[in-house]
N, CA, C and O atoms as a CHARMM CRD file, in Angstrom:
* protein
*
  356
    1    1 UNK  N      4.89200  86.56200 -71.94700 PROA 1      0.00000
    2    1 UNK  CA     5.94100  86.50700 -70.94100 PROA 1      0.00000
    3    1 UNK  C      6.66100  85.16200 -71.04800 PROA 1      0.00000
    4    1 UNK  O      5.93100  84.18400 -71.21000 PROA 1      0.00000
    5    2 UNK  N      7.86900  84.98000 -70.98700 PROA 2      0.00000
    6    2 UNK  CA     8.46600  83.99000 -71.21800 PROA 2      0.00000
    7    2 UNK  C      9.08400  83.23800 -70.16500 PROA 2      0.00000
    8    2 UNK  O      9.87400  84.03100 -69.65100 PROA 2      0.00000
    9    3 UNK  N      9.15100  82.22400 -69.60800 PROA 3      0.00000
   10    3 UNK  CA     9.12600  81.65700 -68.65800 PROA 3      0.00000
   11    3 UNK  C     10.49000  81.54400 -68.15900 PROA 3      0.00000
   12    3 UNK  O     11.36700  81.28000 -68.98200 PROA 3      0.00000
   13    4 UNK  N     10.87100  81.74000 -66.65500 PROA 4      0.00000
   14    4 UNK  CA    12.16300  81.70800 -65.76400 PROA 4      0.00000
   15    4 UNK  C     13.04300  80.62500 -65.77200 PROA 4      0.00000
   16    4 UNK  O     12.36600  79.59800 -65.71900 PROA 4      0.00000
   17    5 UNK  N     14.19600  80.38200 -65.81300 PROA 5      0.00000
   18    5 UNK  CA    15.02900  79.39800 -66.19600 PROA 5      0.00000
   19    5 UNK  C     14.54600  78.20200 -65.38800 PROA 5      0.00000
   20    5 UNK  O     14.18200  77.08900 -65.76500 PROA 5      0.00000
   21    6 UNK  N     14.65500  78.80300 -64.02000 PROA 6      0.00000
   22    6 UNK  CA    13.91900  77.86200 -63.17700 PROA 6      0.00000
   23    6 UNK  C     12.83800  76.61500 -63.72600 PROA 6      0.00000
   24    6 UNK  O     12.95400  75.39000 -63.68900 PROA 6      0.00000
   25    7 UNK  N     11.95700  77.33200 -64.14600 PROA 7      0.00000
   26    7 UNK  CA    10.61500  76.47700 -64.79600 PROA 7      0.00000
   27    7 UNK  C     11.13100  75.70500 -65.52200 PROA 7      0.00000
   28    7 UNK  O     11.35400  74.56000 -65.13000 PROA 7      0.00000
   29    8 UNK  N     11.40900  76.04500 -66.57000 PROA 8      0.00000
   30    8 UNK  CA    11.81800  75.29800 -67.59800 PROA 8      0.00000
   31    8 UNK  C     12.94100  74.34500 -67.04200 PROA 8      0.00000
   32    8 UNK  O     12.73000  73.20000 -67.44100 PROA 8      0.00000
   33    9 UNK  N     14.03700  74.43400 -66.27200 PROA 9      0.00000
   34    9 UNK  CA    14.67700  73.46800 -65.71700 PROA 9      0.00000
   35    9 UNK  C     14.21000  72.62100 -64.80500 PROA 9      0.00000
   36    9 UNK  O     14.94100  71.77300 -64.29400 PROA 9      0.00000
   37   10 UNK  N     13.21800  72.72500 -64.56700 PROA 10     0.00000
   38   10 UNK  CA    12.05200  72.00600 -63.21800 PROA 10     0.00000
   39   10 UNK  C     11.73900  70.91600 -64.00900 PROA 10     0.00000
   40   10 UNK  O     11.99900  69.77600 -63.62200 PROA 10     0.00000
   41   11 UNK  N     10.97600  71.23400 -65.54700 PROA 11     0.00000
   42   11 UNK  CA    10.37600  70.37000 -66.44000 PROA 11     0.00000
   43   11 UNK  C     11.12200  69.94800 -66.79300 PROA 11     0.00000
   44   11 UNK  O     11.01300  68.77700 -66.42700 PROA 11     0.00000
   45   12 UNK  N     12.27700  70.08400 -67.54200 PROA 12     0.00000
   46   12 UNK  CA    12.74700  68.70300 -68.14300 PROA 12     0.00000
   47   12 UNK  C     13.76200  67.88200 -66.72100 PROA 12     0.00000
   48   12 UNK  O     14.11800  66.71600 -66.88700 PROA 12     0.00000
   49   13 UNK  N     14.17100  68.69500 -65.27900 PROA 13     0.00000
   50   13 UNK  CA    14.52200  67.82200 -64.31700 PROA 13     0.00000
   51   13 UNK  C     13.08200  66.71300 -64.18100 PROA 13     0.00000
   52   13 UNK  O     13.32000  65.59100 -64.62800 PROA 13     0.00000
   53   14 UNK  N     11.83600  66.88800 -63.69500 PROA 14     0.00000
   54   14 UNK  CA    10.77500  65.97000 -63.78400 PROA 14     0.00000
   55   14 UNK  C     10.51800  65.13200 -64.65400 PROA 14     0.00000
   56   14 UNK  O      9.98800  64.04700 -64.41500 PROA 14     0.00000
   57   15 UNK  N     10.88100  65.55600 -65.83500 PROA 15     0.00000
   58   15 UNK  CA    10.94000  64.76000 -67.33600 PROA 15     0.00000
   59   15 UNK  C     11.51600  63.89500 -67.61000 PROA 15     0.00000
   60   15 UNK  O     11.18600  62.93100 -68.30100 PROA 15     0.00000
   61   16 UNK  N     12.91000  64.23000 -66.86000 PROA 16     0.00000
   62   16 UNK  CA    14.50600  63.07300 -66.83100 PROA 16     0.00000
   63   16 UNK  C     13.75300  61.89500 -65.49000 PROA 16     0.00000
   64   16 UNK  O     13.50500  60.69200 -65.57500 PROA 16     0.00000
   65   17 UNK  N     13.58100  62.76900 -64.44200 PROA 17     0.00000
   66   17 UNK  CA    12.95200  61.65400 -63.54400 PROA 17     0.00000
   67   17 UNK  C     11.84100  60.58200 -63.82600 PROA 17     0.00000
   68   17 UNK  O     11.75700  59.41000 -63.45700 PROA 17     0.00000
   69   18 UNK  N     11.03300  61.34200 -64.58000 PROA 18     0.00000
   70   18 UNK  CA    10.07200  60.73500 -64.66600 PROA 18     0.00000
   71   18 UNK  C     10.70700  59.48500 -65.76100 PROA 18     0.00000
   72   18 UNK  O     10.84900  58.36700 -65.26600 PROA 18     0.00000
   73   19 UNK  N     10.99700  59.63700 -66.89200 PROA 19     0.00000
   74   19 UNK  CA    11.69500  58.86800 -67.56000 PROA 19     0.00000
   75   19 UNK  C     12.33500  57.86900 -67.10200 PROA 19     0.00000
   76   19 UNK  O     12.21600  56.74100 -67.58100 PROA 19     0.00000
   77   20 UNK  N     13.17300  58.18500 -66.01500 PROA 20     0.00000
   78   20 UNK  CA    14.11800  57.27400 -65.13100 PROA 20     0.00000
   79   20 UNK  C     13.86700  56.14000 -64.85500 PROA 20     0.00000
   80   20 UNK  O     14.43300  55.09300 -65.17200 PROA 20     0.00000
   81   21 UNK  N     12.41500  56.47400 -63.84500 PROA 21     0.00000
   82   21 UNK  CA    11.59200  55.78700 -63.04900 PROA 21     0.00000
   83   21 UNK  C     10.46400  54.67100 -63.85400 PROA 21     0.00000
   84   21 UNK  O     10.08900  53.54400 -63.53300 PROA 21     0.00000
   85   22 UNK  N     10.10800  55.61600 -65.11400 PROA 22     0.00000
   86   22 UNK  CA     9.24800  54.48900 -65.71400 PROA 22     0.00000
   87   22 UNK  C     10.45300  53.57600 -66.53700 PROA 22     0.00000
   88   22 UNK  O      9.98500  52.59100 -67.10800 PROA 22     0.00000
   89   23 UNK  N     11.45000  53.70200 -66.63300 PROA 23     0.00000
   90   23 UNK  CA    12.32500  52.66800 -67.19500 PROA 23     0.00000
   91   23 UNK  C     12.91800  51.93900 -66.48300 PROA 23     0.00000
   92   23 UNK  O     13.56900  51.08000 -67.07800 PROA 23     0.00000
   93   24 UNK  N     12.98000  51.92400 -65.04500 PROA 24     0.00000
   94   24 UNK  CA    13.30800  51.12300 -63.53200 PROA 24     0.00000
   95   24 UNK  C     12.29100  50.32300 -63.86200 PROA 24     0.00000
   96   24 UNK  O     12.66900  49.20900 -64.22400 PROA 24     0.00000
   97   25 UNK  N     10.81300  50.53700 -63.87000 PROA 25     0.00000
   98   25 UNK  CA     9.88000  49.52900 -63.58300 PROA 25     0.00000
   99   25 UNK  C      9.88100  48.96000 -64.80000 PROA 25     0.00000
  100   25 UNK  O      9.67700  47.76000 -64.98500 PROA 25     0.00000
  101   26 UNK  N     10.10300  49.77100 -65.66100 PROA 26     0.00000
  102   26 UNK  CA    10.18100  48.32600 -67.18300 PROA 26     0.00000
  103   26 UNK  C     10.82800  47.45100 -66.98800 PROA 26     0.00000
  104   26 UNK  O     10.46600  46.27600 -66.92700 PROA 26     0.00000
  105   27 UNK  N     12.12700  47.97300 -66.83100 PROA 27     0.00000
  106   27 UNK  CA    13.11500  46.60400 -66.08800 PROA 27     0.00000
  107   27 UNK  C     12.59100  45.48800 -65.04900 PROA 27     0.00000
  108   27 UNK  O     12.63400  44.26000 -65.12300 PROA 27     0.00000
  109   28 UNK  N     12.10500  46.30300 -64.10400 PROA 28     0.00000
  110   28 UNK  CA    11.57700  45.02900 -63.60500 PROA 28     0.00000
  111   28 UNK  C     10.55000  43.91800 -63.68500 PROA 28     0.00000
  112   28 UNK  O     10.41500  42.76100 -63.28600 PROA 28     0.00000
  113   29 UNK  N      9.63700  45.17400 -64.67000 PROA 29     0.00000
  114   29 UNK  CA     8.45300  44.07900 -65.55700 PROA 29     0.00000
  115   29 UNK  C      9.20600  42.81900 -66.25300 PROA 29     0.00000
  116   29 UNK  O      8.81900  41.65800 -66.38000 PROA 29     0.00000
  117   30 UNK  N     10.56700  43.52300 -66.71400 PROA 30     0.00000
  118   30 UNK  CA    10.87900  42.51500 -68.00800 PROA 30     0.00000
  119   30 UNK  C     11.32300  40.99300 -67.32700 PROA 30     0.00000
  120   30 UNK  O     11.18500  39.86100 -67.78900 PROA 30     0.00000
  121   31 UNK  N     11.82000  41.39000 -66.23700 PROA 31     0.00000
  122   31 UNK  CA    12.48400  40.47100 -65.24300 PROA 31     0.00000
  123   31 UNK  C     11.28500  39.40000 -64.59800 PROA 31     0.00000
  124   31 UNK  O     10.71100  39.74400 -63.56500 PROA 31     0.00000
  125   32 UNK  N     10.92700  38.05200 -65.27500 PROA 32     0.00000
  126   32 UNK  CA    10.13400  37.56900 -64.45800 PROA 32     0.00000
  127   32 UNK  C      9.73300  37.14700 -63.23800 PROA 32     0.00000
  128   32 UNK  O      8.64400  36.77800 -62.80000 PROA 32     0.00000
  129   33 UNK  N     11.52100  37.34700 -62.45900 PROA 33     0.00000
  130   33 UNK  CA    11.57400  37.20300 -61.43300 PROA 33     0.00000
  131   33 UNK  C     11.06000  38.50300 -60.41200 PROA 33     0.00000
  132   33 UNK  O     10.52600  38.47500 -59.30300 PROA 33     0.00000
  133   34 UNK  N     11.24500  39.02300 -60.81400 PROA 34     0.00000
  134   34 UNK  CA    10.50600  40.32700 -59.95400 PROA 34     0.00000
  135   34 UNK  C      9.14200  40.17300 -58.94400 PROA 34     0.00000
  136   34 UNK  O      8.06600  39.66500 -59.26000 PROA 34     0.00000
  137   35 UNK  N      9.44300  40.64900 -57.89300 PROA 35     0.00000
  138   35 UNK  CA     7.56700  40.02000 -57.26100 PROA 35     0.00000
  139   35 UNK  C      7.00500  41.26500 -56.76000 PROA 35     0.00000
  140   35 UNK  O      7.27900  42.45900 -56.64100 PROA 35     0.00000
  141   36 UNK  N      6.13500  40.45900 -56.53400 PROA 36     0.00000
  142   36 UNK  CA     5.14600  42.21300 -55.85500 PROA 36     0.00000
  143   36 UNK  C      6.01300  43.10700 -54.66000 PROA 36     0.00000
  144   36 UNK  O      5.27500  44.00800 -54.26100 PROA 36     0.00000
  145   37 UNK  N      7.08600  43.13000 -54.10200 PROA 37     0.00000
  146   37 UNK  CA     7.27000  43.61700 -53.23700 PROA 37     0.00000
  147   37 UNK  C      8.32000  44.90500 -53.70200 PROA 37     0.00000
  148   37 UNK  O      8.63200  45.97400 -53.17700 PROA 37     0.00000
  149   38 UNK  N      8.83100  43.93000 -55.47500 PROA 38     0.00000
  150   38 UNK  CA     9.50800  45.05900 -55.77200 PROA 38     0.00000
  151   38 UNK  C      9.00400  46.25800 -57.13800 PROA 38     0.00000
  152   38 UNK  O      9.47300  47.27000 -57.66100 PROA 38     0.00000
  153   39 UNK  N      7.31700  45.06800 -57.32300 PROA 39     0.00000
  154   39 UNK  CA     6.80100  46.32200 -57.94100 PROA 39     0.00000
  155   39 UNK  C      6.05100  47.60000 -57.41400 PROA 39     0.00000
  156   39 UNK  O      5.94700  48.71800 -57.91700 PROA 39     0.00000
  157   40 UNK  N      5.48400  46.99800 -56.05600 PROA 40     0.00000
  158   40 UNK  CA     4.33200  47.62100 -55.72200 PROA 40     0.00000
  159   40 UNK  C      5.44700  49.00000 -55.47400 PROA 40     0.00000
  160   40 UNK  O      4.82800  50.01500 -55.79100 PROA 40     0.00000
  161   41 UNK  N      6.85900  49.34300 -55.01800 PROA 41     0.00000
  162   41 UNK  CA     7.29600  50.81600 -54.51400 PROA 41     0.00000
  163   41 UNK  C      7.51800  51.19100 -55.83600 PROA 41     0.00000
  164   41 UNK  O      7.08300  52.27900 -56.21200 PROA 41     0.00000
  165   42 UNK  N      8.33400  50.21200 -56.86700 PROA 42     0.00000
  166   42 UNK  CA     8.41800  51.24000 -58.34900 PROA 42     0.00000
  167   42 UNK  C      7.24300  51.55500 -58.91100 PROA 42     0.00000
  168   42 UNK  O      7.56800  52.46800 -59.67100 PROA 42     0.00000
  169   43 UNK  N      5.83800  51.36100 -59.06200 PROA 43     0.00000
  170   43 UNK  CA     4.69800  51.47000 -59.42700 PROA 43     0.00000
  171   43 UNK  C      4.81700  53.14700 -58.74000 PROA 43     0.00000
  172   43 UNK  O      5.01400  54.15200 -59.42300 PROA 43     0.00000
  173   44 UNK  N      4.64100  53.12100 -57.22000 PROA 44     0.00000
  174   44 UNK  CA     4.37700  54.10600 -56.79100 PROA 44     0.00000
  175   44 UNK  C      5.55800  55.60100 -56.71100 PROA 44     0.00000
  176   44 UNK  O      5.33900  56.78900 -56.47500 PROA 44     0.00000
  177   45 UNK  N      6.53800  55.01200 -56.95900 PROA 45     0.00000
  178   45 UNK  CA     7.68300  56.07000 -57.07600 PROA 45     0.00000
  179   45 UNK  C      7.72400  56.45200 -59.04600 PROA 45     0.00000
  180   45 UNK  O      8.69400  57.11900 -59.40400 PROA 45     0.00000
  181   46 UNK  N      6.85300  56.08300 -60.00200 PROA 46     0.00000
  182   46 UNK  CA     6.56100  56.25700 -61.35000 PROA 46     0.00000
  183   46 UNK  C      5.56600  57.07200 -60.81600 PROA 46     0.00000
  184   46 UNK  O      5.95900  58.21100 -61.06600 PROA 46     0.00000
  185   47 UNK  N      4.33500  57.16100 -60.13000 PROA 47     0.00000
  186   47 UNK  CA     2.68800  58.20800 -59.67400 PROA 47     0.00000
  187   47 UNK  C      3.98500  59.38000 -59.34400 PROA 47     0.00000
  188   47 UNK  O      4.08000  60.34000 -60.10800 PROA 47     0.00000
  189   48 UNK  N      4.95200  59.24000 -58.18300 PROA 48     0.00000
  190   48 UNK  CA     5.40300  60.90400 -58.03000 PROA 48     0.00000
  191   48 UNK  C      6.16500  61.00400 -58.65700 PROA 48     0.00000
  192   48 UNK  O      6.79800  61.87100 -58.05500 PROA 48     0.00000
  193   49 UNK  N      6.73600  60.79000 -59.54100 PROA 49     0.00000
  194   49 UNK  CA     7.51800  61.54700 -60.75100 PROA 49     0.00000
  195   49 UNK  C      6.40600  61.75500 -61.67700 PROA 49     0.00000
  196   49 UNK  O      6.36500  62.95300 -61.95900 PROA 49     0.00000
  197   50 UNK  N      5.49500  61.09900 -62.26400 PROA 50     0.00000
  198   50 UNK  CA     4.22400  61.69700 -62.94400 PROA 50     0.00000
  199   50 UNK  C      3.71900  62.86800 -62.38900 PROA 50     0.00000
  200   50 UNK  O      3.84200  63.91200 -63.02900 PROA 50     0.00000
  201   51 UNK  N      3.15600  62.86800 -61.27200 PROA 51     0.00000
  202   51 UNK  CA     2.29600  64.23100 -60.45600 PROA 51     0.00000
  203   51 UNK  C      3.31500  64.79300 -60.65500 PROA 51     0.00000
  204   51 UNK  O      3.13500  65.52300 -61.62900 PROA 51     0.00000
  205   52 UNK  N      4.53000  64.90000 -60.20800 PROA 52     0.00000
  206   52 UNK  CA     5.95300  65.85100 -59.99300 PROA 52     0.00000
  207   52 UNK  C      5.95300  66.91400 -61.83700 PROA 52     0.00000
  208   52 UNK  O      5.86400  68.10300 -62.14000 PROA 52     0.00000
  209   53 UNK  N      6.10200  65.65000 -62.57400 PROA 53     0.00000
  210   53 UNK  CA     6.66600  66.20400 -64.19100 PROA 53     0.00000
  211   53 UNK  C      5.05300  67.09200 -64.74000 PROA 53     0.00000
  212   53 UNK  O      5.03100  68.13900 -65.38800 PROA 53     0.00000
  213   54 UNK  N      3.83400  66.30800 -64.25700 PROA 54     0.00000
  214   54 UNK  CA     2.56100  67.18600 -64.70900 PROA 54     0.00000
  215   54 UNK  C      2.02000  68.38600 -63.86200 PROA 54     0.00000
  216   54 UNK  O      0.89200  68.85400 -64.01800 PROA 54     0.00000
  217   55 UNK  N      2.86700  68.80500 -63.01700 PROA 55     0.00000
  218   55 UNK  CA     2.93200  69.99400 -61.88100 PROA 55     0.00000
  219   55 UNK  C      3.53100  70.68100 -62.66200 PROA 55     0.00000
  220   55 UNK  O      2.96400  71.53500 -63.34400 PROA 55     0.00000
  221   56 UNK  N      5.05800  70.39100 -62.72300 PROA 56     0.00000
  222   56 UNK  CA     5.69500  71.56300 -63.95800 PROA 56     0.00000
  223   56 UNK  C      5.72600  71.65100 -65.10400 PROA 56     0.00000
  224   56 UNK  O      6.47100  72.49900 -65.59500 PROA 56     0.00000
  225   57 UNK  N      4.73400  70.59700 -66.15600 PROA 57     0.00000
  226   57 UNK  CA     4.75900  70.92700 -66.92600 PROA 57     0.00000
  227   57 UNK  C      3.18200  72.23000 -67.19500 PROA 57     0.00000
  228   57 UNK  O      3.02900  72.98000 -68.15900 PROA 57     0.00000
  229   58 UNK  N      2.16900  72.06000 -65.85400 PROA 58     0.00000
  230   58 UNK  CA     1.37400  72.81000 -66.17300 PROA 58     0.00000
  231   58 UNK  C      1.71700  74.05800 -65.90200 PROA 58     0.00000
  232   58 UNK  O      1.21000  74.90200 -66.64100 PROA 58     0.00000
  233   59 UNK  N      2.74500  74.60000 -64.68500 PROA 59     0.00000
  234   59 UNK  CA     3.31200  75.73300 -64.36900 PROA 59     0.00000
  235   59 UNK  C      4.19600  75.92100 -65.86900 PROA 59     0.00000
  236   59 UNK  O      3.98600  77.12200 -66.04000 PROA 59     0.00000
  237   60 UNK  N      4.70100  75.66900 -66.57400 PROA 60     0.00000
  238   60 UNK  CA     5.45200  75.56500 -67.88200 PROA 60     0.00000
  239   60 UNK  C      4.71700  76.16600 -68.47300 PROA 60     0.00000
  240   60 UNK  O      4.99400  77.34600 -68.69100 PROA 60     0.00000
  241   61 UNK  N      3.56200  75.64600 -68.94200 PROA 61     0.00000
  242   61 UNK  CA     2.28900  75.70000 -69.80600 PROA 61     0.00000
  243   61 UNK  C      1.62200  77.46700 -69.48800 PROA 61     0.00000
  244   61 UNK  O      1.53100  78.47200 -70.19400 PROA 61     0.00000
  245   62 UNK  N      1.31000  77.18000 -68.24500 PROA 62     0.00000
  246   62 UNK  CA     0.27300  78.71400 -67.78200 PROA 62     0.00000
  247   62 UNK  C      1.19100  79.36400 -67.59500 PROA 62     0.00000
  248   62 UNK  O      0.71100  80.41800 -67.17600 PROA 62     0.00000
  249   63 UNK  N      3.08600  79.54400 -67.64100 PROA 63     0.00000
  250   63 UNK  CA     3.60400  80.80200 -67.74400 PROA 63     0.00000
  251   63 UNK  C      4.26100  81.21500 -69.53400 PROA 63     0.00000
  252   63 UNK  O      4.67300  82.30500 -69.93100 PROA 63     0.00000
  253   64 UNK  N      4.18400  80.32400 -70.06000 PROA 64     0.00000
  254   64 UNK  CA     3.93700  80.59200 -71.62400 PROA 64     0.00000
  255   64 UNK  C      2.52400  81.36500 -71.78100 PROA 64     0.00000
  256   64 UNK  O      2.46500  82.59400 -71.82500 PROA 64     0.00000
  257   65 UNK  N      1.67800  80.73400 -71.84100 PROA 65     0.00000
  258   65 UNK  CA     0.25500  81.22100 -71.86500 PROA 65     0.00000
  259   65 UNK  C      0.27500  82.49700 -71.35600 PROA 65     0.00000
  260   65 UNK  O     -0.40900  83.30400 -71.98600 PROA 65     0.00000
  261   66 UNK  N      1.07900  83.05800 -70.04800 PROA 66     0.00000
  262   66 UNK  CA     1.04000  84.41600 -69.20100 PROA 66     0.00000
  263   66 UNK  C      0.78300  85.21100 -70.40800 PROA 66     0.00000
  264   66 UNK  O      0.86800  84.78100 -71.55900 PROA 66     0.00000
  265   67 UNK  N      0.40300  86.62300 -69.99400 PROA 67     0.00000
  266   67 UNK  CA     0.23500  87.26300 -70.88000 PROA 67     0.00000
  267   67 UNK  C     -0.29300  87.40800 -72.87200 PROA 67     0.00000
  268   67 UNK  O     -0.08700  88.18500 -73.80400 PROA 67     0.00000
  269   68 UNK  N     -0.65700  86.78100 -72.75000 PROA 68     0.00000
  270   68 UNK  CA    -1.57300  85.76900 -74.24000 PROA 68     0.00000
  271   68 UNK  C     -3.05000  86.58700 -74.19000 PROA 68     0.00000
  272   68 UNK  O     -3.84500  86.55800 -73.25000 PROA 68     0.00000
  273   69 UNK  N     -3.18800  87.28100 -75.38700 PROA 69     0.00000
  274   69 UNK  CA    -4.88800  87.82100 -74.87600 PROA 69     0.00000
  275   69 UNK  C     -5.94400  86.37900 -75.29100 PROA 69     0.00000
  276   69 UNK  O     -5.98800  85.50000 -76.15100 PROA 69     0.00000
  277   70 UNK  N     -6.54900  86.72200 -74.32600 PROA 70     0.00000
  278   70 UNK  CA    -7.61500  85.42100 -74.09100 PROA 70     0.00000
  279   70 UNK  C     -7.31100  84.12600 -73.41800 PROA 70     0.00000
  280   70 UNK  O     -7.94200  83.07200 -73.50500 PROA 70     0.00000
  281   71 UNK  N     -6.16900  84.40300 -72.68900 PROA 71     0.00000
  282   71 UNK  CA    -5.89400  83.11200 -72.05200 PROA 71     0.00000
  283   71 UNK  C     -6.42500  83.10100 -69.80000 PROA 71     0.00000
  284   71 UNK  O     -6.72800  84.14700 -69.22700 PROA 71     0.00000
  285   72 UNK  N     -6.39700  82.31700 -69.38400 PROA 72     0.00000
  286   72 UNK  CA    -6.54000  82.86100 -68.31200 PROA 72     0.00000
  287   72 UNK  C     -5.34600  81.95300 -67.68400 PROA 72     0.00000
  288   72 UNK  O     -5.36100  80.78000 -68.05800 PROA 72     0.00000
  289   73 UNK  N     -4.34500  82.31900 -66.80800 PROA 73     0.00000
  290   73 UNK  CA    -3.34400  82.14700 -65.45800 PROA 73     0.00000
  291   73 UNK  C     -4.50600  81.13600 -64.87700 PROA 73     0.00000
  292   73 UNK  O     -5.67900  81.41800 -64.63300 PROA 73     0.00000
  293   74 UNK  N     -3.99700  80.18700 -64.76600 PROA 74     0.00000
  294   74 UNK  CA    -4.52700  79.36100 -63.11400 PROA 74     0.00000
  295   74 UNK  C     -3.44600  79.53500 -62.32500 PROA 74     0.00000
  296   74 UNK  O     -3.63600  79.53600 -61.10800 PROA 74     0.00000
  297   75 UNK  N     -1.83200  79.75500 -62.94700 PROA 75     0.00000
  298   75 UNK  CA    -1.07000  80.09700 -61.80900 PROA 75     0.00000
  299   75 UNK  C     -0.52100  81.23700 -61.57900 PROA 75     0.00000
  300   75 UNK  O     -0.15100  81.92500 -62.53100 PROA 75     0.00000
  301   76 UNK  N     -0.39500  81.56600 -60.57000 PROA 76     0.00000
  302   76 UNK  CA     0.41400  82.79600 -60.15500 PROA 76     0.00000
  303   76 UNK  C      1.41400  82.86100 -60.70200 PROA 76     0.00000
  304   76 UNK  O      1.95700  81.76200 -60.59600 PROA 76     0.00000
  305   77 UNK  N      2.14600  83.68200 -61.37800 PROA 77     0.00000
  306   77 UNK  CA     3.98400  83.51300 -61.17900 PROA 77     0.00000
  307   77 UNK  C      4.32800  83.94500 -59.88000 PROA 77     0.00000
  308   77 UNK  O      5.45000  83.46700 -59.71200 PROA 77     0.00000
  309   78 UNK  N      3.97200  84.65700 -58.72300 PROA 78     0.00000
  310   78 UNK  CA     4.75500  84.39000 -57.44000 PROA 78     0.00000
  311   78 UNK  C      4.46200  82.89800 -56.80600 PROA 78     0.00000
  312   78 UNK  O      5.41400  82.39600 -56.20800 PROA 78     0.00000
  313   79 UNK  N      3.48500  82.29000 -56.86100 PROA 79     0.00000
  314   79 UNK  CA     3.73000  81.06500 -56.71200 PROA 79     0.00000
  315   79 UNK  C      4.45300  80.00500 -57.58000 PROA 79     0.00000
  316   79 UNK  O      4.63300  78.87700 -57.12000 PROA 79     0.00000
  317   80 UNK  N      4.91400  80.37000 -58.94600 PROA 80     0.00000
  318   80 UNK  CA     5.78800  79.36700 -59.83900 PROA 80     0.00000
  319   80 UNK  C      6.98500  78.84000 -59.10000 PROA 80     0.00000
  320   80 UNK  O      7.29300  77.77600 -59.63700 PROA 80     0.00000
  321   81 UNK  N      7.68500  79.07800 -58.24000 PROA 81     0.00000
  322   81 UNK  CA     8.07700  79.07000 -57.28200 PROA 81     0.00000
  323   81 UNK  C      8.27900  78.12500 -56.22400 PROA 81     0.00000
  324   81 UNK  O      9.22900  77.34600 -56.14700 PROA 81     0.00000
  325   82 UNK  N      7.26400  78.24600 -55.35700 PROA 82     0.00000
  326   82 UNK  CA     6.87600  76.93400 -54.50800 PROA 82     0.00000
  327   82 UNK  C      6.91200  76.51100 -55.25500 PROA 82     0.00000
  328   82 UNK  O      8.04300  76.06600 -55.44900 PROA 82     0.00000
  329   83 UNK  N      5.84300  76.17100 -56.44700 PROA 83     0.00000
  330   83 UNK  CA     5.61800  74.76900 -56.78700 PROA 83     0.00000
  331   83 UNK  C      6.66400  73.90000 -57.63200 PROA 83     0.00000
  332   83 UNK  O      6.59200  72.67200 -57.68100 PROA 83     0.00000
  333   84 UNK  N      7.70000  74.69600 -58.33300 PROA 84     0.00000
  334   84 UNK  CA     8.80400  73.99900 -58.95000 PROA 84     0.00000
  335   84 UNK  C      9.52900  73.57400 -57.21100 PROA 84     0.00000
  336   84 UNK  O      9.74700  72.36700 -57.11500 PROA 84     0.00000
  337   85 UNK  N      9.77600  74.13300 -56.33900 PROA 85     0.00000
  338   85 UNK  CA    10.75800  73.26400 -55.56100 PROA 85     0.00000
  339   85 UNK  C      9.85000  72.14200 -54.56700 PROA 85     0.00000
  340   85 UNK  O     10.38400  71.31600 -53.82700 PROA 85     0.00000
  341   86 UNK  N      8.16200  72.34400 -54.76200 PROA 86     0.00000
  342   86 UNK  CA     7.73500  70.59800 -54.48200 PROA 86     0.00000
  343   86 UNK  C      7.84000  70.12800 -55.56700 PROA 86     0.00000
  344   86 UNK  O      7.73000  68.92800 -55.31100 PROA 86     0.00000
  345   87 UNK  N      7.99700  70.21700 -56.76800 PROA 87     0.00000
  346   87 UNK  CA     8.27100  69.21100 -57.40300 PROA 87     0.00000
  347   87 UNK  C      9.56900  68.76900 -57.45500 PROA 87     0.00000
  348   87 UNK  O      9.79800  67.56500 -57.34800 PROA 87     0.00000
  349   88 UNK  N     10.50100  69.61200 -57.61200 PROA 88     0.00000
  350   88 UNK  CA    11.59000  68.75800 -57.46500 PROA 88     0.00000
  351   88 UNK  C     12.50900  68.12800 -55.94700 PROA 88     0.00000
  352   88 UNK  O     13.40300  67.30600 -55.74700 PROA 88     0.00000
  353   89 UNK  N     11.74800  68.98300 -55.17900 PROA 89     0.00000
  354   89 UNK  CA    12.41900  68.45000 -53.95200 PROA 89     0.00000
  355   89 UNK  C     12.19300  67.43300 -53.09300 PROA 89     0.00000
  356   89 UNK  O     12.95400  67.24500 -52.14500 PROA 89     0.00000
């Protein structure tokens, strides 16, 4: 079964974010002036674009896999769904 546009646009939207975000905090690594007040939120806004991009990329993953003999679904496809719009929303 091949996966809904949706999905696949979920993952590489999380992918672009995630990307985004870990290149915000590079920047500010690079910047010696930077202090803890402006790493400690980019640190943590890089964790939810990570959880966000490894949410859809596993919904990605287990609706490729769908239908595969010998594979097993951990996700529903009626739930593929919810979980692409917590991740991107």
């Amino acid at each position: 079964m091949a996966p809904n546009d949706s999905v696949r646009r979920a993952y590489r939207t999380t992918f672009g974010e995630y990307a985004r975000k870990l290149g915000e905090l590079q920047r500010l690594l690079d910047n010696r002036a930077a202090d803890k007040q402006q790493l400690e939120p980019a640190i943590r806004e890089v964790e939810r674009a990570r959880v966000a991009h490894n949410s859809a990329r596993d919904i990605l993953a287990s609706e490729l896999l769908a239908g595969e003999p010998g594979t097993h679904a951990s996700h529903a496809p009626a739930t593929a769904g919810t979980k692409i719009a917590a991740c991107v929303g």
